[in-house]
Phi, psi and omega in degrees: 000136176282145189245024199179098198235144141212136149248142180068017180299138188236170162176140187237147150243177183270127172204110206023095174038078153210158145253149183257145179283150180222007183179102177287174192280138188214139164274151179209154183213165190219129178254165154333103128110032181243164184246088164260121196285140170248110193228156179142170172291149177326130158091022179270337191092022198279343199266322189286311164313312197268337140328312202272297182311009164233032163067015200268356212247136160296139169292329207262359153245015181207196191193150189199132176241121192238184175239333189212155154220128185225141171288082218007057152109341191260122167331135190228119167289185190268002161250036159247358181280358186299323196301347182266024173222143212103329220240307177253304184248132189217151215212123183252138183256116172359303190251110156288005183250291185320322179288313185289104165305122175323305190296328209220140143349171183242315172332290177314307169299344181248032146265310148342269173315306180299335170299279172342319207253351170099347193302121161260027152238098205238016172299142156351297190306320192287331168274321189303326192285328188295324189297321169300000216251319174254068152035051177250131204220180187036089165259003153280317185273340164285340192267008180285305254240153185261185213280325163326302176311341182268161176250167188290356143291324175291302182320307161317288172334302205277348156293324160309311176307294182329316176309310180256357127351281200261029159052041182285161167273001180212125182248151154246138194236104195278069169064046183302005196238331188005284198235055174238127183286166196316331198280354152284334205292316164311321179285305173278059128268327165319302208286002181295271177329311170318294187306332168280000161255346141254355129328326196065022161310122127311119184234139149282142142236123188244135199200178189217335164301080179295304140011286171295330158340279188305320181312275293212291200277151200253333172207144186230123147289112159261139190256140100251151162061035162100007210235100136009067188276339195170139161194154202177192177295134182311324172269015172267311166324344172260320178280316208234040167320115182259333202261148189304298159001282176303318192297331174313286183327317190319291207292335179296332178326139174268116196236155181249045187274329188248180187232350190241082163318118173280176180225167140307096164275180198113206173204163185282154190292182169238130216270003167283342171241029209284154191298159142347141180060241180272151183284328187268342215296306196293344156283340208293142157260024192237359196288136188232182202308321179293304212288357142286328210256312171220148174253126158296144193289204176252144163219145183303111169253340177226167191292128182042030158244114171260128183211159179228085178210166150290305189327131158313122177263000000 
């Protein structure tokens, strides 16, 4: 059962009295105890769909729309998704120091949320366990220390903690390793997998690493220009890539055969100017008079493989 259903999420900003679209309408479902990766390049909209789906976006500049949100099967209009977070849902930020307040203790910020979240137990031990729960060790002495006292791998744990401090079913994972160096990055890609295995967590993980992706996900959305282009099981998305786009991606990987790193030519769109038809058609090297002319929809080509192409798969 899916426990995270949207259909027809949509999202505009504001820009001189216009909106501009930054998310055609696109769907996501999420099941129980599952990892799903959202991949694509800077600017794909993978940070902004899931923002706007945990109700995270200013009202006052932007506007975000669905046809359906369901909750395991139950409807949520659209002024309870604020109430679901935190609650249902809890959202990890790229950058983890901006989450952590500079002013107050990492004691003090988790007493806070568990106070905020209904928890009547708030004790040390229990915050030592949550810090302990993301492989975090001296939790008396993290738990003095402000955030600036942390190194960026602690800091990144204690952002997780925070997240799961109110005991949600679903976590979102912003580019959670960005800015961390390699020799950490494998340790929260672990402690990922851990918490969905013992936990039952449901996860996002949104990354531009297709590598961590493939690590991670049991199924990946590829994004570009706002838009859903494929999605299925991560190893059919890895092995059987149908749309040019993923194969674009792929190819960027870095292997140690070549000697040259590829790129995607072209540029990303510009969403105040977007092109005609497929969102990709001006990169594609496969684009033909329909793929200018209309854009395709998503379609089933194998069981739970999904593509928005023309091309014969």
């Amino acid at each position: 059962m899916n426990i995270l259903e949207i259909k027809g999420l949509s999202v505009d900003f504001k820009k001189d009295n216009n909106l501009v679209r930054v998310i055609s309408p696109i769907d996501l479902d999420i099941k129980a105890s599952e990892i799903v990766g959202i991949a694509g390049e800077s600017g794909s909209g993978k940070t902004v769909s899931t923002l706007a789906l945990c109700g995270l976006l200013d009202k006052a500049s932007s506007r975000i729309n669905f046809s359906s949100y369901k909750i395991k099967g139950n409807r949520v209009e659209n002024k309870q998704v604020s109430y679901l977070r935190g609650r249902f849902i809890s959202y990890v930020f790229q950058d983890p120091v901006p989450s952590l307040d500079p002013m107050f203790t990492v004691r003090f910020q988790l007493q806070e949320i568990l106070q905020v979240s209904g928890s009547k137990n708030k004790d040390d031990k229990r915050m030592a366990d949550i810090l302990s729960a993301v492989g975090l060790e001296d939790t008396a002495r993290i738990l003095n220390s402000y955030p600036h006292q942390l190194s960026g791998g602690m800091a990144q744990r204690v952002a997780i903690a925070y997240a799961l401090a109110s005991s949600p079913k679903l976590l979102v994972l912003d580019e959670p390793t960005t800015a961390l160096d390699a020799s950490l990055k494998k340790g929260i890609l672990d402690l990922i997998k851990k918490l969905k295995a013992e936990n039952g967590l449901s996860i996002i993980f949104i990354s531009h690493d297709l590598n961590q992706v493939f690590y991670l996900a049991d199924r990946v959305y590829i994004f570009y220009a706002g838009t859903v282009l494929e999605y299925g099981s991560a190893d059919i998305i890895k092995k059987q890539p149908a749309h040019p786009y993923t194969q674009a991606l792929l190819d960027c990987i870095p292997k140690k055969s070549i000697s040259r790193l590829r790129q995607i030519p072209g540029k990303g769109v510009d969403f105040s100017n977007m092109p005609s038809g497929c969102v990709f058609h001006p990169r594609c090297p496969y684009a033909s008079d329909i793929c200018q002319d209309t854009a395709p929809q998503l379609r089933q080509i194998t069981k739970g493989h999904y593509l928005s192409c023309y091309r014969e798969t």
